[in-house]
C-alpha positions in Angstrom: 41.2 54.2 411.2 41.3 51.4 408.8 40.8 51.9 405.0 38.7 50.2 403.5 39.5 46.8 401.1 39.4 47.0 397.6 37.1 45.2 395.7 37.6 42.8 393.4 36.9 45.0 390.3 39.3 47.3 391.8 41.7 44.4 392.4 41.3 43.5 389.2 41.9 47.4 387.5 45.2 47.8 388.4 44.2 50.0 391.3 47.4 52.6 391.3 50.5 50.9 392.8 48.9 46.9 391.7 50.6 46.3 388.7 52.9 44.3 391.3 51.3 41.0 391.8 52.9 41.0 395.7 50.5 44.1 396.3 47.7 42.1 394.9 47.7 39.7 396.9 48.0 42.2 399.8 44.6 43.6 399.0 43.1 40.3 399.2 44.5 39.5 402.1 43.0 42.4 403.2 39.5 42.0 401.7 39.6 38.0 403.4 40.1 39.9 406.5 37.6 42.6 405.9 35.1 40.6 404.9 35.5 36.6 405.9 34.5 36.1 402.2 36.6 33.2 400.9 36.2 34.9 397.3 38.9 36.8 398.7 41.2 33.7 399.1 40.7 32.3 396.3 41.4 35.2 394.3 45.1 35.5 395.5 45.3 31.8 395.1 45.1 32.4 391.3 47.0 35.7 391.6 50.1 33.0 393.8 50.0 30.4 391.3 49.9 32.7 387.8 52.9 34.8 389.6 54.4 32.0 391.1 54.2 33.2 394.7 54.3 31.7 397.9 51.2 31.3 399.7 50.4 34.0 402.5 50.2 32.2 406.3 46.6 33.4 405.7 46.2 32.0 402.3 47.9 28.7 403.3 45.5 28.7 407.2 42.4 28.7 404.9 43.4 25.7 402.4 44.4 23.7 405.7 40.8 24.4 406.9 39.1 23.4 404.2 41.4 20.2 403.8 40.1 19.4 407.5 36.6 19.7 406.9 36.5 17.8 403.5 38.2 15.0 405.2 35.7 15.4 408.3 33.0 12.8 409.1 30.6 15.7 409.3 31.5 16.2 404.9 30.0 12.8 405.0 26.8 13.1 405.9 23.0 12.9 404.4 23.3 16.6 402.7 24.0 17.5 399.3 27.2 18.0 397.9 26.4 21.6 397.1 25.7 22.1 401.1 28.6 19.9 402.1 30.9 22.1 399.7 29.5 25.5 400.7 30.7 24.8 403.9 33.9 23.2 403.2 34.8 26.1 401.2 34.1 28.1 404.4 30.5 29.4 403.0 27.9 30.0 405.1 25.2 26.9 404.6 22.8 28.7 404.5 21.9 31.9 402.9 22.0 35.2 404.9 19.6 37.4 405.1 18.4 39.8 402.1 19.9 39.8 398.9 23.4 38.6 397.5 25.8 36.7 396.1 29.2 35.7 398.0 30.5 34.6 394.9 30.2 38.3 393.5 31.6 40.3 396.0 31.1 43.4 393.7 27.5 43.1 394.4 27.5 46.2 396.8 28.2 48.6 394.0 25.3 50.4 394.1 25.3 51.1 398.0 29.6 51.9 397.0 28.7 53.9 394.2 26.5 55.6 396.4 28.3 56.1 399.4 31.6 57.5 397.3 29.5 60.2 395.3 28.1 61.0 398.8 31.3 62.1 400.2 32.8 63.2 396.9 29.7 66.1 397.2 30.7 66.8 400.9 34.2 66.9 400.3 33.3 69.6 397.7 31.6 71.7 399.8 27.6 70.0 399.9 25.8 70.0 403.4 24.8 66.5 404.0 21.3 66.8 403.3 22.0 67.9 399.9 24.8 65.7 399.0 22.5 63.0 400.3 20.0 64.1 397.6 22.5 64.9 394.6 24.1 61.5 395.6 20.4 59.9 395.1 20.8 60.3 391.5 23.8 57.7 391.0 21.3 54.9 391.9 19.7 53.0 388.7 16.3 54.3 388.6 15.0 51.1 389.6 16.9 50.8 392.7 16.3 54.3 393.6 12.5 54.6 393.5 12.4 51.5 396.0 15.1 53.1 398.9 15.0 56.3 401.3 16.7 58.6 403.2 16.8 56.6 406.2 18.1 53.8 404.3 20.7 55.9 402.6 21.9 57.2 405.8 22.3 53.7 406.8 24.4 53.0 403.9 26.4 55.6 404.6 26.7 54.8 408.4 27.7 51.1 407.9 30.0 51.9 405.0 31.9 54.2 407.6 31.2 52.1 411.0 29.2 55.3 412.6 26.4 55.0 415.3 24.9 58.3 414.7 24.7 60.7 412.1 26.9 63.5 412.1 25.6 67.3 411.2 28.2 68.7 410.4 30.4 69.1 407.0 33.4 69.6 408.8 33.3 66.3 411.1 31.7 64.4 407.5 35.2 65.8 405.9 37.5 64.5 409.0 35.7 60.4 408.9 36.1 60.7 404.9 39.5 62.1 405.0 40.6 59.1 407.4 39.3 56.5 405.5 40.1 58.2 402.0 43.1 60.5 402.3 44.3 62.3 399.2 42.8 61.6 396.1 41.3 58.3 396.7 38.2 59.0 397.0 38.1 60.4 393.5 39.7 57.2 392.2 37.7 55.2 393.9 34.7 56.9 392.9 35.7 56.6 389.4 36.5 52.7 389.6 33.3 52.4 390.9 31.6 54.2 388.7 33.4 52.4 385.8 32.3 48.5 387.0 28.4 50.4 388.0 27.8 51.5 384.7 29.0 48.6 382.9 26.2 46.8 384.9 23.6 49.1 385.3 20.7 49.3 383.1 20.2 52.8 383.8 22.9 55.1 385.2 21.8 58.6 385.0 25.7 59.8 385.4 28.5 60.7 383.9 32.0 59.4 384.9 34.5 61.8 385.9 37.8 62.0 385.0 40.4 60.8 387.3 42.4 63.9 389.0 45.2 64.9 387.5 49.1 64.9 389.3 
């Protein structure tokens, strides 16, 4: 099972093992992939030229595409630049549905924040019905009066690419422990935590320390 990619605020806090620029990159190669968000690309494009790198094959296909499509009869047409751009840059034209910003790829930190303390609570011994409910209160208080369970539980299902929702604690703690082995979910958790709070208005939580070796 694949992990998951970082995000760019964990990118960007020398997640363990980044202080290498090489691994960097790696991460958003792997975010690019994960995602299709050209955020991604152009974040290692500034992490190549800053550490004088080489650009990945992936890196590299991307700026050819773009080149092609700026220099495409279709770039020329009747729309706007900002249209013509978005999709030169490999943007969708048009906004997708619901809200977002592909240009602030952090923007899912309240469903991450959510879906980490959620399996931090199973992983420490919660059902899922009650970490699904201690795990409510890392939500700013205006995002949480507006969701439910069932969209929780859908949070939780995308975030781990499940059809149905398990029952059990011991099959949640196998699916977490593949995508998260060791103590990365705790990191993660707490990087998450760390970039949440910095943006939330009200976070009704307090940060826990990073485990110790």
């Amino acid at each position: 099972m694949k992990r998951r990619a970082l995000t760019p605020s964990e990118i960007a806090a020398f997640w363990p093992g980044l202080s290498d620029p090489d691994a960097k990159i790696a991460e958003c190669i792997a975010g690019f992939e994960e995602t299709g968000n050209p955020f991604y690309a152009w974040l290692a494009t500034e992490i190549c030229i800053a550490a004088k790198r080489q650009f990945p094959a992936q890196i590299l296909d991307y700026l050819r595409q773009c080149a092609v499509r700026m220099r495409s009869l279709q770039a020329r047409g009747p729309e706007g630049v900002r249209e013509i751009l978005r999709w030169v840059l490999g943007f969708p034209v048009k906004d997708k549905s619901g809200p977002g910003n592909m240009l602030d790829p952090d923007q899912g930190r309240p469903q991450l924040c959510f879906v980490l303390q959620f399996s931090d609570y199973v992983c420490r011994g919660d059902n899922p019905a009650k970490a699904l409910s201690k795990a409510h209160d890392v939500l700013d208080t205006k995002i949480a009066d507006k969701v439910s369970d069932p969209t929780l539980r859908d949070w939780v299902k995308k975030h781990y690419d499940l059809k149905a929702w398990p029952r059990r604690i011991d099959e949640w703690r196998e699916i977490i422990s593949q995508y998260y082995p060791g103590e990365e979910l705790a990191i993660r958790l707490h990087t998450a935590l760390h970039y949440y709070k910095n943006t939330a208005e009200n976070l009704p939580r307090v940060i826990p320390p990073l485990p110790r070796k």
